[in-house]
C-alpha positions in Angstrom: 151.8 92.9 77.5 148.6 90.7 78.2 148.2 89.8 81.6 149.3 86.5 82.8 146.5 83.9 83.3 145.8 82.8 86.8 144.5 79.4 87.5 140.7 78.9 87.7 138.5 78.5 91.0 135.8 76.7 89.7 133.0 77.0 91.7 129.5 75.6 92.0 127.0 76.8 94.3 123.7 75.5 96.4 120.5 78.0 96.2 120.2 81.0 94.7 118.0 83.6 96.7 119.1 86.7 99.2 122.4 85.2 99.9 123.1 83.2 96.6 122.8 86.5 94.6 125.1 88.7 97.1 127.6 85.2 96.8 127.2 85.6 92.9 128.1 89.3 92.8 131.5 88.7 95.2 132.1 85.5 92.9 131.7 87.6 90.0 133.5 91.3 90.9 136.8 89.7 93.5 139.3 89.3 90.9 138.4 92.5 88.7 139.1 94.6 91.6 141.9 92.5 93.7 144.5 91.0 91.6 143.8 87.5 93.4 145.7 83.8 92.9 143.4 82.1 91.3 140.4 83.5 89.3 136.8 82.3 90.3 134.8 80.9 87.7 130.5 80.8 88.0 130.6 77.5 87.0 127.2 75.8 88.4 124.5 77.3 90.5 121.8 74.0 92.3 118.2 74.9 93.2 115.3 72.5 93.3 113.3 74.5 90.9 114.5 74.0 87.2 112.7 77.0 85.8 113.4 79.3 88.4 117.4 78.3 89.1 117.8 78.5 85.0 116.6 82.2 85.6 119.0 82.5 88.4 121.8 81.6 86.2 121.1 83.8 83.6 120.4 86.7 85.6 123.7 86.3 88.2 126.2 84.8 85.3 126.3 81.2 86.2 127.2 79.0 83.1 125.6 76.0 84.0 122.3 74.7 86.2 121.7 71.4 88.6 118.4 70.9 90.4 120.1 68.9 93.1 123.0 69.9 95.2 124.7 66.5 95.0 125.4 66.6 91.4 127.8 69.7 92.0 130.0 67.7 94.4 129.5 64.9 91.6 131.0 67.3 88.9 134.9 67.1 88.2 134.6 70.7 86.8 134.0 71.7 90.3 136.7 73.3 92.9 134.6 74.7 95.6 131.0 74.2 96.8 129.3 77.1 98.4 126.9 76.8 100.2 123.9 79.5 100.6 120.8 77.1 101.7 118.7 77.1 104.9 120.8 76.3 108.5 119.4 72.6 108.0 121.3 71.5 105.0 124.6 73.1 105.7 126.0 69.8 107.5 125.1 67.4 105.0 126.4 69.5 102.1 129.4 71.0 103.3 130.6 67.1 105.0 129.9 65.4 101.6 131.5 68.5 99.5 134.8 68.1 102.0 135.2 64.4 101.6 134.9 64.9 97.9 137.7 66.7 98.0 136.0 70.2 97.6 136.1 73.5 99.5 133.8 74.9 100.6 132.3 78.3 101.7 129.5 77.8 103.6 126.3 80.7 105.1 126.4 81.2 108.5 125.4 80.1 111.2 127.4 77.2 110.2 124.8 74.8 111.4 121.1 74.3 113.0 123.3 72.3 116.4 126.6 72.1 118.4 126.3 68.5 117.2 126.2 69.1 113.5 128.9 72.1 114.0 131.3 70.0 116.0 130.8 66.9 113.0 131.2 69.8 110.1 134.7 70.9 111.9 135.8 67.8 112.5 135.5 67.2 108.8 136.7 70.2 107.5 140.2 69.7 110.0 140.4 66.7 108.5 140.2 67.7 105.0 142.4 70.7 106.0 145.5 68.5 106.2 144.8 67.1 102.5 145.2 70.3 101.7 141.3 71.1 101.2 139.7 74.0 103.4 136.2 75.4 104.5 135.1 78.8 105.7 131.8 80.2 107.1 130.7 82.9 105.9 130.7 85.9 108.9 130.6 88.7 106.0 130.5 91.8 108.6 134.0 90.7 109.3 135.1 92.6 106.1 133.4 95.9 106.5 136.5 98.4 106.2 135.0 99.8 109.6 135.1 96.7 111.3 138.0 95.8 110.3 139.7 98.9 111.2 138.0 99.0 114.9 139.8 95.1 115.2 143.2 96.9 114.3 142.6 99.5 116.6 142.3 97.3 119.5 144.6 95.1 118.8 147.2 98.1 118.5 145.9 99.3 122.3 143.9 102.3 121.1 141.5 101.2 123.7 143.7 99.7 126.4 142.2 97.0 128.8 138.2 96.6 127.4 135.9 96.7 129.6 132.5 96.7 128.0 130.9 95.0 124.8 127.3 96.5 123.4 126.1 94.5 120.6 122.6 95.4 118.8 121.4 93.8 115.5 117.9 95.5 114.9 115.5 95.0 111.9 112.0 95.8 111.1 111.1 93.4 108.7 108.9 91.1 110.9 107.2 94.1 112.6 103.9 93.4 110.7 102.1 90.6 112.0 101.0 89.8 108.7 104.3 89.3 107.1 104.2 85.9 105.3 105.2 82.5 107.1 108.8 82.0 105.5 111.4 79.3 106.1 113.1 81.6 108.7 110.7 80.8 110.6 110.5 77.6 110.6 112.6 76.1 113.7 112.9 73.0 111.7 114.8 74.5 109.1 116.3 77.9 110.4 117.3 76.5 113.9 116.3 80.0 115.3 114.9 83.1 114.8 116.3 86.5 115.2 119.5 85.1 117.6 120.8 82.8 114.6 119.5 85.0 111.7 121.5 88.1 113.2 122.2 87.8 116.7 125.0 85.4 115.2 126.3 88.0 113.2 126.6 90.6 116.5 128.8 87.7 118.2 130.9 87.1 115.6 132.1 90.4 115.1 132.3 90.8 119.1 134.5 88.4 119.7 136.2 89.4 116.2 137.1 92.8 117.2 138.2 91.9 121.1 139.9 89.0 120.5 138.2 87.2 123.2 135.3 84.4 123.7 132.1 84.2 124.7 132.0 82.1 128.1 128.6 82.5 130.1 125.4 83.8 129.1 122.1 85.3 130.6 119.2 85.3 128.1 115.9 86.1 127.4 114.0 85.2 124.3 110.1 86.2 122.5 108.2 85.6 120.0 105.6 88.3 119.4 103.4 86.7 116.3 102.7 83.4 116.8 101.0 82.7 113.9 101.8 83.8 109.9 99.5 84.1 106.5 101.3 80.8 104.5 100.5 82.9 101.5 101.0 86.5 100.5 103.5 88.8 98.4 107.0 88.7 99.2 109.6 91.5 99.3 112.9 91.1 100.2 112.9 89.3 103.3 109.1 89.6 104.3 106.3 91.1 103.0 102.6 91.5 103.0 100.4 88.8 103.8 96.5 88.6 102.7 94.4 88.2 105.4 90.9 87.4 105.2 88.5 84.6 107.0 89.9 82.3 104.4 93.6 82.6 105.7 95.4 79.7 105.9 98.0 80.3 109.2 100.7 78.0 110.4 102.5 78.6 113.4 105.9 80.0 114.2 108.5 78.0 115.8 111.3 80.7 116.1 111.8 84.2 118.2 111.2 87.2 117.1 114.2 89.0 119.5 117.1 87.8 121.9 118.1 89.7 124.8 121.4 88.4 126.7 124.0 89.7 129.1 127.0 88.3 128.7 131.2 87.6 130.5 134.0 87.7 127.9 137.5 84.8 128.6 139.6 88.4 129.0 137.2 90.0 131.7 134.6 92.3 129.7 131.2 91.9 130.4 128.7 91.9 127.5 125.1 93.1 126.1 123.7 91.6 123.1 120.3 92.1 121.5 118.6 90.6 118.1 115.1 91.5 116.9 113.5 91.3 113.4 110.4 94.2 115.0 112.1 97.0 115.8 110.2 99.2 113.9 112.4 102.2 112.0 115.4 100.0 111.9 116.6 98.5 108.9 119.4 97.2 109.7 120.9 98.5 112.2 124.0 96.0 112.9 125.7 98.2 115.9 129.0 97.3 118.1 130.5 99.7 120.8 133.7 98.7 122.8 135.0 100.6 126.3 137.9 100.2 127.1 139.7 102.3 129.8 142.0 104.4 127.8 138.9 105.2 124.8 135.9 103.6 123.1 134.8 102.9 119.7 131.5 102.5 118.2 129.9 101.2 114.8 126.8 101.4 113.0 126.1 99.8 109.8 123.3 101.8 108.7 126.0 104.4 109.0 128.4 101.9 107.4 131.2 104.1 105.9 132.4 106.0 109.6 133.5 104.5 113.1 133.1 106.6 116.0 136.2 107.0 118.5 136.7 108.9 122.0 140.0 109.1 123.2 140.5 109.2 126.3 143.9 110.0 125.8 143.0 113.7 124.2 143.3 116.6 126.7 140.5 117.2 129.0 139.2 120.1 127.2 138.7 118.3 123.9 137.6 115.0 124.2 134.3 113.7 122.6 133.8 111.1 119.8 134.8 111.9 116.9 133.8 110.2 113.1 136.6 108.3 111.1 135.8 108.6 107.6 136.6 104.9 106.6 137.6 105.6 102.9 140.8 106.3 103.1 143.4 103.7 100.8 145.1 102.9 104.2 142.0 101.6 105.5 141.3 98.0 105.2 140.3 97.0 101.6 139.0 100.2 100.4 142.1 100.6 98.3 141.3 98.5 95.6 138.4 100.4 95.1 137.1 104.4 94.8 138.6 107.4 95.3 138.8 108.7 98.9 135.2 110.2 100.3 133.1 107.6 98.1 131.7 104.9 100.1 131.4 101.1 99.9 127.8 99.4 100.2 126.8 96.2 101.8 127.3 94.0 99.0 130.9 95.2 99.2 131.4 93.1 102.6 130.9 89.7 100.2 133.1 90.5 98.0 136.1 91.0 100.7 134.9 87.9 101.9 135.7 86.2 98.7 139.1 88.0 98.1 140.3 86.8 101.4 138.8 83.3 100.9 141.1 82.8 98.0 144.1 84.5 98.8 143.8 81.7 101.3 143.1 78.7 99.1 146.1 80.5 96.6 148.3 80.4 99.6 147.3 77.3 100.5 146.3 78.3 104.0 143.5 78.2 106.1 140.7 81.1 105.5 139.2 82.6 108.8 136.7 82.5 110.0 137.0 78.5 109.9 134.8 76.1 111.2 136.4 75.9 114.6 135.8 79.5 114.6 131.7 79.1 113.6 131.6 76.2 115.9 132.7 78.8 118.8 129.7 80.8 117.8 127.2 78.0 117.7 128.2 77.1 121.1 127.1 80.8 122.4 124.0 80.2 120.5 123.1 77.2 122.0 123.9 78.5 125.4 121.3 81.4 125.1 118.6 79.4 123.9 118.8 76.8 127.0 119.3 80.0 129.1 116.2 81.7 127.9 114.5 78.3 128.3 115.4 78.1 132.1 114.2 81.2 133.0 117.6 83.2 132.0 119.5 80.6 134.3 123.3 81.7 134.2 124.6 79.3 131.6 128.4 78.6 130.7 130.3 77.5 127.4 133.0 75.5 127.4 135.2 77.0 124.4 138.3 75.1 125.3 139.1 73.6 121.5 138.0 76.8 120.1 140.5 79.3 118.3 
C-alpha cells in the first residue's frame, strides 16, 4: 500500500554557509529516517549574494533562491523560517518571522544581548499562544551520548551532583595569521570563543543536571589582536597572506573564556572555551560528580560515555565506556545497526526530528527561547565579570525554565 502523505513543512532559510549546510542536510534526511508529522520541504534558501546562494541551492537541494531575508517571511509558501546568520541579525529576523505568523528555528546563541534575547522571548511566547513556536538551536543536546548522560542523572545514577567540568577546545584560531572573519567581529558575533562554543558547554551543563547557572567568576583573552582581512579560507579559518603589503584590522572578540561557576541545586562549576588550543579539534567535553558515580563525555570521542560507579564493589570500580549504539539509546534506533556510529552532522538532524514532532504535536520544542535567553544571561554575566577583574557576578534566572 503506498504510504500515506503527511502534511508539508515548508521551510525557508536565511544564509547558507557552516551552519546553513548542516541545517540543509537535517532538513533534507529527518523524515527519511524518522517517520515524522509533517514532512519538511527545502523550499527557499536567502543569501545576499545571488550567484553564490543559487549555488547553494543547487548544491544543498533548495528549490527556490531570495537575496534578502525579508522576502521569505513575505512568501505564503513559507511555514518556518530558519535562521543560520551571524548573532546580529537573529533578533530582527526571528521577531519579524514570529509576527508573520512563522516558526522559526533559529542558531545559537540566540542573540548578540540579554536585551535582544529577552525582546526575541517575549515574542516568540506571544506567538506561542497563537499556536506558532520558535526554538534555538543547542544541537549537542541531541548527541545519543548526551542524551543518555541527561537520563542517567535524572534516573539518580549519580545521586546528589556535586561537580560540573565543562571544556570546549579548538585549534582553529591557533595561527595568528588565520584570516579576520565575522566571528571575530564583536559587532556582529557578540563574542568570541564564550558565545561561539562556550555557549554550547552551558547549554548542555545545565541540560544534563537540570539546574541553572546563578553566579559566575571569569576571566577572558585575546591572544591575536590583529588579522590578515584577506587570505584562503578553510572551514572555519585558514591561512592568511602576509607580507609588508598586509592589510590587518583588529579583533574585537576573545580568543578563550575561563570561569568558575555555582549551580541553583548546589554544584559548583568549571567552564573553559578557546578557539587556540592547539591539537584539539573539537574537543566539546562534559564531566559530572556526583556522590554515588560520575560520568564523562567527549565529542571527539562522540560515540562512548564514560561512567564510574560508585556503587560497584570496591575491588572493581573504575570508569568504564558505554558504547552508545545500542537501539535503546536515544535516537540511534532509527538509524545503523548496533556498533556503527553516528557523526556530527547526525546531532542536526535529531534536532529537526524533535523540532517537528513538536510543531506536529502542536507543542512547544525545547530548547525554547526562555531556555536560550537563560544562557544568554550566563554569557553576559562572564563577560562583565572578566571585565571587573573576575568580580563575583550573579544571574538572576528567576523567569527562566
Amino acid at each position: 500500500m503506498p504510504r500515506q502523505q503527511k502534511p508539508d513543512l515548508r521551510v525557508g532559510m536565511a544564509g547558507y554557509a557552516f551552519m546553513g549546510a548542516a541545517h540543509s542536510h537535517a532538513w533534507r534526511n529527518a523524515h527519511r529516517f524518522f517517520d515524522l508529522p509533517l514532512t519538511p520541504e527545502l523550499t527557499a534558501i536567502a543569501g545576499r549574494n545571488q550567484s553564490a546562494v543559487e549555488h547553494a541551492a543547487e548544491k544543498m537541494g533548495w528549490a527556490s533562491t531570495e537575496t534578502d531575508w525579508r522576502a521569505l517571511i513575505e512568501r505564503d509558501d513559507i511555514d518556518l523560517i530558519d535562521i543560520c546568520t551571524p548573532g546580529n541579525t537573529h533578533a530582527e529576523i526571528a521577531i519579524a518571522a514570529l509576527k508573520a505568523g512563522k516558526h522559526v528555528l533559529c542558531e545559537k546563541p540566540l542573540a548578540n544581548s540579554v536585551a535582544e534575547a529577552q525582546e526575541m522571548t517575549a515574542v516568540a511566547a506571544e506567538a506561542a499562544n497563537n499556536g506558532v513556536f520558535a526554538m534555538c538551536g543547542y544541537s549537542y543536546r541531541r548527541t545519543p551520548a548526551l542524551a543518555l548522560m541527561k537520563s542517567m542523572i535524572d534516573d539518580g545514577k549519580l545521586g546528589t551532583i556535586r561537580h560540573v567540568r565543562a571544556q570546549y577546545l579548538q585549534d582553529w584560531l591557533s595561527d595568528e595569521n588565520a584570516p579576520l572573519t565575522w566571528r571575530m567581529d564583536k559587532s556582529k558575533s557578540g563574542s568570541g570563543a564564550l558565545g561561539d562554543i562556550g555557549a554550547h558547554s552551558i547549554d548542555a551543563a545545565q541540560f544534563v543536571t537540570g539546574q541553572h547557572i546563578t553566579g559566575v567568576s571569569a576571566l577572558m583573552e585575546t591572544f591575536t589582536t590583529q588579522r590578515p582581512t584577506g587570505g584562503d579560507f578553510v572551514g572555519l579559518g585558514g591561512t592568511g597572506t602576509v607580507d609588508e603589503n598586509t592589510e590587518m584590522g583588529p579583533v574585537t572578540v576573545d580568543d578563550a573564556v575561563i570561569f568558575s561557576a555555582r549551580f541553583d541545586g548546589g554544584p559548583i562549576g568549571v567552564f573553559e572555551a578557546t578557539r587556540a588550543a592547539l591539537g584539539r579539534k573539537n574537543a566539546m567535553r562534559l564531566e559530572v560528580n556526583g556522590s554515588a558515580g560520575s560520568l564523562a563525555f567527549d565529542f571527539e570521542d562522540m560515540n562512548f560515555l564514560q561512567f564510574y560507579d560508585g556503587r560497584d564493589e570496591a575491588g572493581v570500580r573504575g570508569f568504564h565506556r558505554i558504547m552508545v549504539t545500542e537501539p535503546e539509546h536515544p535516537y540511534v534506533g532509527n538509524w545503523w545497526p548496533t556498533g556503527h556510529g553516528l557523526g556530527y552532522e547526525h546531532g542536526f538532524t535529531h534536532q529537526v526530528v524533535d523540532l517537528v514532532t513538536a510543531l506536529g504535536n502542536k507543542t512547544q520544542p525545547t530548547p525554547s527561547f526562555a531556555e536560550a535567553l537563560g544562557v544568554q544571561r550566563v554569557l553576559a554575566a562572564v563577560e562583565e565579570s572578566a571585565t571587573n577583574n573576575s568580580h563575583w557576578t550573579t544571574i538572576n534566572q528567576e523567569d527562566t525554565p
